[in-house]
C-alpha positions as CSV (number, residue, x, y, z in Angstrom):
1,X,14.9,-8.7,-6.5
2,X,16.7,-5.3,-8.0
3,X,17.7,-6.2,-11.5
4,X,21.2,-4.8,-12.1
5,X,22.4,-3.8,-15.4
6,X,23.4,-6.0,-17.9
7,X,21.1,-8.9,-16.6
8,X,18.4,-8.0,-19.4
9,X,19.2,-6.7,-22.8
10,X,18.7,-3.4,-24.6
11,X,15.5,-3.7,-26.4
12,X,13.8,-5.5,-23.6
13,X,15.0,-3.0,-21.3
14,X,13.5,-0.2,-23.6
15,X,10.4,-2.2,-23.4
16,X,10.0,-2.4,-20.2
17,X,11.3,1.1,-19.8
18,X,8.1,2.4,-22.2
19,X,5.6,-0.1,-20.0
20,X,6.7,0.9,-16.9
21,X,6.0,5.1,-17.5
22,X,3.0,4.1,-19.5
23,X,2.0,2.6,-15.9
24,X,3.2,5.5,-14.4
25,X,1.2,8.2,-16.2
26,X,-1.8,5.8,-15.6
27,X,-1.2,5.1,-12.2
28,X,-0.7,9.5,-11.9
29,X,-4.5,9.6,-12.8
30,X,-5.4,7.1,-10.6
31,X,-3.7,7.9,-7.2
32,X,-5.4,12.0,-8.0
33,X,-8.4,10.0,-7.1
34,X,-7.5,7.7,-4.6
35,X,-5.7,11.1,-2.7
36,X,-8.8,12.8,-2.5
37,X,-10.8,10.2,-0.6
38,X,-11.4,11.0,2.9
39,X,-11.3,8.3,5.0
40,X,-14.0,5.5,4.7
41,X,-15.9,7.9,1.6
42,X,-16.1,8.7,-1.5
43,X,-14.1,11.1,-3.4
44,X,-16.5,13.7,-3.7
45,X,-16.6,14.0,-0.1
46,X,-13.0,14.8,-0.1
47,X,-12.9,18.4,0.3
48,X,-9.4,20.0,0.6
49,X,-8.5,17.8,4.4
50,X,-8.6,14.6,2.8
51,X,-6.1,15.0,0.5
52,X,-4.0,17.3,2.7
53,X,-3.8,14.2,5.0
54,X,-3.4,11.2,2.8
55,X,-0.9,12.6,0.5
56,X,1.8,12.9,3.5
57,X,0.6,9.0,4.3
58,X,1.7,8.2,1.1
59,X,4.8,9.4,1.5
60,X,5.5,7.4,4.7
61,X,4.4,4.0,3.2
62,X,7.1,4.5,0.8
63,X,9.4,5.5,3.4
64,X,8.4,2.6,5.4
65,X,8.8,0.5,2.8
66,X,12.0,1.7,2.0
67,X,13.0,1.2,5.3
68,X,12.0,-2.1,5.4
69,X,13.2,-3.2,2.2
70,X,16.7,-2.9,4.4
71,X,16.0,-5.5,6.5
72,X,16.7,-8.5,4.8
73,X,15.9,-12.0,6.2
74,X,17.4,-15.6,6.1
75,X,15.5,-17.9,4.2
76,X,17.5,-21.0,3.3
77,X,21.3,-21.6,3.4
78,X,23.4,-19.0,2.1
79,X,20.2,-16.8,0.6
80,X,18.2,-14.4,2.0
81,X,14.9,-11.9,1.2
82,X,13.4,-8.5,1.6
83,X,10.1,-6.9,1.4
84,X,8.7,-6.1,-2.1
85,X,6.3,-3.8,-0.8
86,X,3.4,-3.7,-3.8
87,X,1.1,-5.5,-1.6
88,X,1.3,-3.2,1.4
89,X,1.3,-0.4,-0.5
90,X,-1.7,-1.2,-2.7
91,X,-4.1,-1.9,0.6
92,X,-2.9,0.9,2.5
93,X,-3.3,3.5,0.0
94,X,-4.5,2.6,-3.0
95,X,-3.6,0.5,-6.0
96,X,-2.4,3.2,-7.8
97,X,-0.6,5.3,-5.6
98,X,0.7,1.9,-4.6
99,X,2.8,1.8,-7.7
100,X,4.1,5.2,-7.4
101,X,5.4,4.2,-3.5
102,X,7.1,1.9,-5.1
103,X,8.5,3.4,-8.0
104,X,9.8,6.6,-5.7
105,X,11.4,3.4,-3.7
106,X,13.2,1.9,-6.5
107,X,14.2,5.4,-8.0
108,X,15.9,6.3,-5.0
109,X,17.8,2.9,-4.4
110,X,18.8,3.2,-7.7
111,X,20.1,7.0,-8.0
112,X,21.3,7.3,-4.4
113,X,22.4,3.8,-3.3
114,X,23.5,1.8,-6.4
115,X,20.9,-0.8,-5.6
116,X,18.9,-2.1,-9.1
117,X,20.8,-0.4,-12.4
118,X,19.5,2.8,-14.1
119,X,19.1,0.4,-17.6
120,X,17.2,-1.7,-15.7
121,X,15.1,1.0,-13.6
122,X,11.6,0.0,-16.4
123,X,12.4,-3.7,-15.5
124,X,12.4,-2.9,-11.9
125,X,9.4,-0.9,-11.6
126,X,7.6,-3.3,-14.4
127,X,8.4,-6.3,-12.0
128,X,8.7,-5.1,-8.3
129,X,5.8,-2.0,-8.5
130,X,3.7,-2.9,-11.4
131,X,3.4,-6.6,-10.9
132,X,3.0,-6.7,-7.4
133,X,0.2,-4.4,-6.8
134,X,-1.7,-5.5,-9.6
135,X,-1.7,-9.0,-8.8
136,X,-2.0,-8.8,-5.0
137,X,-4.8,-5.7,-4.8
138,X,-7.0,-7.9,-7.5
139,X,-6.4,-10.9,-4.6
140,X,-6.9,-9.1,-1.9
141,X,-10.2,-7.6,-3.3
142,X,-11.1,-11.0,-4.4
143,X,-10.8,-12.1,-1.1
144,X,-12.4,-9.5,0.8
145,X,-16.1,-10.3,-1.6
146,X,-16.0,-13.8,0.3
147,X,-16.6,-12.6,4.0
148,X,-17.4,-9.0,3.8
149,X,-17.6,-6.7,7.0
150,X,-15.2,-8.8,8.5
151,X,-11.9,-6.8,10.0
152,X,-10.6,-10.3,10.1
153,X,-10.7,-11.1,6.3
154,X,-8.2,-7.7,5.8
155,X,-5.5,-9.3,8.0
156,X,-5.7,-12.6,6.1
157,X,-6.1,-11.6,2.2
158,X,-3.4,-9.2,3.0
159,X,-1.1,-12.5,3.9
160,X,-2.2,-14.3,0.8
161,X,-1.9,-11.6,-1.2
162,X,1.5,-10.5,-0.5
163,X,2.5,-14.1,-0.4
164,X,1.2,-14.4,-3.9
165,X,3.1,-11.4,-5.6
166,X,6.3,-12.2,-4.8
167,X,6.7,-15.5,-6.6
168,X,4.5,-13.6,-9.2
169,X,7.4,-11.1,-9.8
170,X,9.6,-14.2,-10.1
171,X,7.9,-15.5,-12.6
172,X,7.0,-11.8,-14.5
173,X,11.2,-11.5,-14.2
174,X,11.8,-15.0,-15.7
175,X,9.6,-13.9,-18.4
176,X,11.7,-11.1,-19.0
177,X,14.7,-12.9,-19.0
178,X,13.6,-15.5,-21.3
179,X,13.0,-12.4,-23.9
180,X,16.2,-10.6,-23.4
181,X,18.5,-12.6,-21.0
182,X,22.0,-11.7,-21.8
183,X,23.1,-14.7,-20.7
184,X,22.7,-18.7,-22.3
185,X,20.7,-20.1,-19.6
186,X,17.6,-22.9,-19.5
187,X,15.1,-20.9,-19.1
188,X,13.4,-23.6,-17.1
189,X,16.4,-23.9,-14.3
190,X,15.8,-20.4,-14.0
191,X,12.2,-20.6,-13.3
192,X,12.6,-23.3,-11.1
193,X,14.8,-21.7,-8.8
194,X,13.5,-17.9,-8.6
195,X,9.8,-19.2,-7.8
196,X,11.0,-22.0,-5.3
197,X,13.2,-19.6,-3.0
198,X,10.5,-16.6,-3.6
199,X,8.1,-18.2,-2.0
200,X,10.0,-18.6,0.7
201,X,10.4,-15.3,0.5
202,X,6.9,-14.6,-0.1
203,X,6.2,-15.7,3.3
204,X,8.5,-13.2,5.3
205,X,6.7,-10.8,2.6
206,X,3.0,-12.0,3.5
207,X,4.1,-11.6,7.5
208,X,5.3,-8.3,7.4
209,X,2.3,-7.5,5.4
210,X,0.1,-8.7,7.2
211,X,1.3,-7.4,10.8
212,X,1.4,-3.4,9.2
213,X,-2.0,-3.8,8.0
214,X,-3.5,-5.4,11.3
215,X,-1.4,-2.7,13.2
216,X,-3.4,0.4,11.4
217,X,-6.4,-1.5,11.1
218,X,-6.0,-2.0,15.1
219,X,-5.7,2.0,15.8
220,X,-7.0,3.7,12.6
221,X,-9.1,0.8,10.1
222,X,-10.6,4.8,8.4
223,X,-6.8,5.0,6.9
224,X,-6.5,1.3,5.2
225,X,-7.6,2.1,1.4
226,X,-8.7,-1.5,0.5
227,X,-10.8,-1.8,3.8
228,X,-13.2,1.2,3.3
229,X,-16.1,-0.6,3.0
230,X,-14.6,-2.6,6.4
231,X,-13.8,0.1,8.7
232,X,-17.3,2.1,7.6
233,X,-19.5,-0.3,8.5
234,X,-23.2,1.4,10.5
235,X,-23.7,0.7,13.9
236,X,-26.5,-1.7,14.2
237,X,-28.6,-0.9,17.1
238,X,-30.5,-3.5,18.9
239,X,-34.0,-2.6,20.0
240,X,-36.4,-4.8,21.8
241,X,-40.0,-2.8,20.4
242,X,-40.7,-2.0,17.0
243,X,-38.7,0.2,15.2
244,X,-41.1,2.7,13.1
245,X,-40.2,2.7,9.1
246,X,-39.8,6.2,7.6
247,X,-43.1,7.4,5.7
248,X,-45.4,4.8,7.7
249,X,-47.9,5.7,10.3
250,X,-46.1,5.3,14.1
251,X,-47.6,2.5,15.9
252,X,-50.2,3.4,18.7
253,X,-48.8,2.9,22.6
254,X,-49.8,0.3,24.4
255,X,-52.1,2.4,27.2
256,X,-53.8,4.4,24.0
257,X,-56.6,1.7,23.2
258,X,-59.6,2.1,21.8
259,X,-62.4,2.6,23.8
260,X,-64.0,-0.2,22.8
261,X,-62.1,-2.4,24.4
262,X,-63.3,-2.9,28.3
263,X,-62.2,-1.0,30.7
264,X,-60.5,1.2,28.5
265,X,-60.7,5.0,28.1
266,X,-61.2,6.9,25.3
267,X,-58.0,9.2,24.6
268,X,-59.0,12.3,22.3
269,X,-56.5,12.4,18.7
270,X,-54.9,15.6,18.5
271,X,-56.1,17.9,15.8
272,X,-55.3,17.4,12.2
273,X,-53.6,20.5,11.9
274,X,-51.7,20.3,15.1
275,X,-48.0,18.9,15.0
276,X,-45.9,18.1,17.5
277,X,-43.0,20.9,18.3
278,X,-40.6,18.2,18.2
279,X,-41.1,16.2,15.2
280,X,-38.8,18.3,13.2
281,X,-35.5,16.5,11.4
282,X,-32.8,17.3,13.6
283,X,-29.9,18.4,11.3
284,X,-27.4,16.1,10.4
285,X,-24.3,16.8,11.9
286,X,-20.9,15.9,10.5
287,X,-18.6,13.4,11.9
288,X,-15.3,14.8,13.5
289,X,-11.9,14.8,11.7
290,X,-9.6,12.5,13.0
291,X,-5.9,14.0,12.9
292,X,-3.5,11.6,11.8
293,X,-0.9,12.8,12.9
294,X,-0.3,10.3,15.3
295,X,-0.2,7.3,13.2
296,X,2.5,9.3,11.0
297,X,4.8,10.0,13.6
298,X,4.4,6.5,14.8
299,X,4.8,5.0,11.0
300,X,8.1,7.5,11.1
301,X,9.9,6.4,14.0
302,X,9.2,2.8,13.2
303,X,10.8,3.8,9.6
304,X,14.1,5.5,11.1
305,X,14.2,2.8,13.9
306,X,14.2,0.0,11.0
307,X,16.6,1.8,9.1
308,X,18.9,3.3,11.1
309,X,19.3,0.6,13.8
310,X,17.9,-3.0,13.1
311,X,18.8,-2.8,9.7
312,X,22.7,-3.5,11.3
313,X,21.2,-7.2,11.9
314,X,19.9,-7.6,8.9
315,X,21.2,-11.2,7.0
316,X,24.4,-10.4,4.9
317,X,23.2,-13.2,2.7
318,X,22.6,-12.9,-1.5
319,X,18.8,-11.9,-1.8
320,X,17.0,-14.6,-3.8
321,X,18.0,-13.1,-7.4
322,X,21.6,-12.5,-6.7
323,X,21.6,-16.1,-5.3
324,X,20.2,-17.7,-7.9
325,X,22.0,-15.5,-10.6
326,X,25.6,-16.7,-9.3
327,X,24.2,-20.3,-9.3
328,X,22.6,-20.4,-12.8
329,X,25.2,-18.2,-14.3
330,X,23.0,-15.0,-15.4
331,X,24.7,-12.7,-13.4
332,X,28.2,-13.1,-16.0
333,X,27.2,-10.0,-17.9
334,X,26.7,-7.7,-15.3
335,X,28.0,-4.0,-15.3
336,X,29.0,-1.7,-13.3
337,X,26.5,0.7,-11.7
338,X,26.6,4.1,-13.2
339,X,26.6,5.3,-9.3
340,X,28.8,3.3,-8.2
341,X,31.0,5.4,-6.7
342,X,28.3,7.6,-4.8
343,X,28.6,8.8,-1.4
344,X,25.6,6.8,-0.3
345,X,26.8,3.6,-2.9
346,X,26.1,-0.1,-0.9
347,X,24.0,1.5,2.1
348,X,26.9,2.9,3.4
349,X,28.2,6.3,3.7
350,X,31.9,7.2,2.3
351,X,34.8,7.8,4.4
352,X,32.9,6.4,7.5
353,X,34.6,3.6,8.9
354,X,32.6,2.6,11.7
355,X,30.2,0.3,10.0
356,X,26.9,0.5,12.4
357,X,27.4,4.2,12.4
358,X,27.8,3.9,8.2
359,X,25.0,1.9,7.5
360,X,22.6,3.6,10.2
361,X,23.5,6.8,9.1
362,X,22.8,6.0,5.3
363,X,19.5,4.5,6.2
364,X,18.0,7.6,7.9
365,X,19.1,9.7,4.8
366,X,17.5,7.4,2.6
367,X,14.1,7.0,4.7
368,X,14.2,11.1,5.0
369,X,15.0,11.8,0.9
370,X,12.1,9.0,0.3
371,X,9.8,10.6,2.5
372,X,10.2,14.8,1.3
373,X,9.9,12.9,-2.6
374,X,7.1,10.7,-2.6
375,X,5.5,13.3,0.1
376,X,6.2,16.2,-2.8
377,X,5.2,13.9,-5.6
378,X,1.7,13.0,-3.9
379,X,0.8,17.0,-2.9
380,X,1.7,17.8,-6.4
381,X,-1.0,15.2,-7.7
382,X,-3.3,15.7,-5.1
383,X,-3.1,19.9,-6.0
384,X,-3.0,19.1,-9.7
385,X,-6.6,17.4,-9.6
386,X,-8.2,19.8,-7.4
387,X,-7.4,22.4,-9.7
388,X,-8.9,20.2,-12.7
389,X,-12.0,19.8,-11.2
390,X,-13.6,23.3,-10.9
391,X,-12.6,22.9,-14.8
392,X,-14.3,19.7,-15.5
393,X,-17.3,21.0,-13.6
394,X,-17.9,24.3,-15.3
């Protein structure tokens, strides 16, 4: 769903452009917050290993998503979809840092690959980051309050939810295009067909969302933001004798009756001023960190494997907006990409003629320059509020 230019006019495009860094700069506060949880607690817990570890997982969900945003799937004759990505962003790490995944994912299509025009780069991340997280974290949530403590729930508002954002962007872009359309369409025809083939869409969408998130939940639940309260659930112990409530008297054994009772002996009480040696709170002791390392290497490999190799079967199809733009007759106004001619231009990489080797080659550049940015971006906002706060506190 990457807007070229020329689809939406200049004001609207300004518009959006202003929206979409006022979300930014918002969603910059946000994610300083949401990189300083640990895993499964509060910010405040954070202390400097938290953030040190989730602000390289951010990074890789946007590389994964840029990644997977290659792989694009049939969905009906002659059209085909991709991932959106808000959704899995938003439960994985955050609702804000969600939307800066996806930003760092559309910025990098745009500048590197010619994919969604520069113009249109506050449409895009209005419509593909914005929309989608908000819509599918405040379902997901929503969802989650109905069966709570259930690992089970996470897997399935994570499939409605993504299913839901995507025809929700439809509709958000068929807003947009109804203020500034460049081109003299029925508004209505337009609706019509970008909601019917993105839900379509929305289902590949909700699938692929759904199987990441079950996947981490599987090995690592302590890492999926939006199932914190999930994966921290206590232990419940189950105990067949009474179990004593703190600050009320211990209940007397079963062999220590009274002596009035027959045939029972009297057991002298220990002295009022004599306590036990071990009735003394042991101290707490702190849970182990949990390197997470593993899941990142994982998450990468699955990245470079998507991009570099499977991404050669991907469907050559028109995604559902270029599909339904040559049908409806939006897409007359288009203009060329200002990168058009870029060494990395179509997913391909100049002067290689070998087309497998081209495209797999691009796709490993591109999952490796979204990774070191969104990775920089998130240590620099994760370092930026840590420094703030011996400043707020004093």
């Amino acid at each position: 769903m990457h807007v070229p230019d020329g689809f939406i006019n200049a004001p609207v495009s300004a518009a959006t452009g202003v929206v979409a860094a006022a979300a930014v700069a918002v969603s910059l506060r946000g994610a300083r917050r949401e990189l300083l949880d640990t895993a499964g607690g509060p910010a405040g817990d954070a202390g400097t290993g938290g953030g040190e570890r989730t602000a390289p997982l951010a990074g890789l969900v946007a590389a994964f998503i840029f990644a997977v945003q290659m792989l694009n799937f049939p969905v009906a004759a002659g059209t085909s979809g991709h991932l959106l990505g808000g959704a899995l962003a938003a439960i994985l790490v955050g609702p804000y840092t969600g939307v800066l995944c996806v930003s760092v994912v559309l910025l990098m299509q745009g500048v590197l690959f010619a994919d969604g025009g520069l113009t249109a780069l506050g449409v895009n991340i209005t419509d593909m980051a914005v929309v989608t997280t908000v819509v599918a974290y405040a379902i997901f949530r929503g969802l989650l309050k109905l069966a709570p403590g259930r690992r089970r729930t996470v897997t399935v508002a994570s499939f409605v939810a993504a299913l839901v954002s995507v025809p929700a962007a439809a509709a958000a872009f068929t807003g947009l295009y109804a203020l500034g359309g460049t081109t003299d369409v029925a508004i209505g025809k337009v609706f019509t067909a970008m909601f019917g083939v993105h839900v379509l869409i929305g289902i590949g969408e909700a699938a692929i969302t759904a199987l990441t998130v079950g996947a981490v939940m599987a090995v690592r639940p302590d890492l999926v933001h939006g199932a914190r309260g999930v994966a921290a659930r206590p232990l419940e112990l189950r105990n067949t004798g009474p179990v004593a409530t703190p600050g009320a008297p211990a209940a007397a054994p079963a062999a220590a009756r009274t002596a009035d009772e027959p045939g029972a002996t009297a057991v002298p009480e220990p002295a009022a001023d004599t306590a036990p040696a071990d009735t003394a709170p042991a101290p707490a002791t702190a849970a182990p960190r949990r390197s997470a390392r593993r899941v990142w290497l994982a998450g990468l490999a699955a990245a470079l494997l998507c991009a570099g190799v499977v991404s050669f079967y991907a469907s050559a199809s028109p995604d559902g907006l270029e599909k339904v733009a040559a049908d409806k007759g939006i897409d007359k106004k288009t203009e060329d990409h200002a990168t058009k001619d870029s060494p990395l231009a179509d997913y391909g990489v100049a002067d290689i003629t070998d087309t497998r080797l081209s495209g797999g080659l691009a796709g490993v550049i591109g999952v490796g320059a979204t990774l070191a940015v969104g990775t920089g971006v998130f240590v620099v906002v994760r370092r930026r509020r840590s420094a703030a706060e011996p400043a707020e506190t004093s």
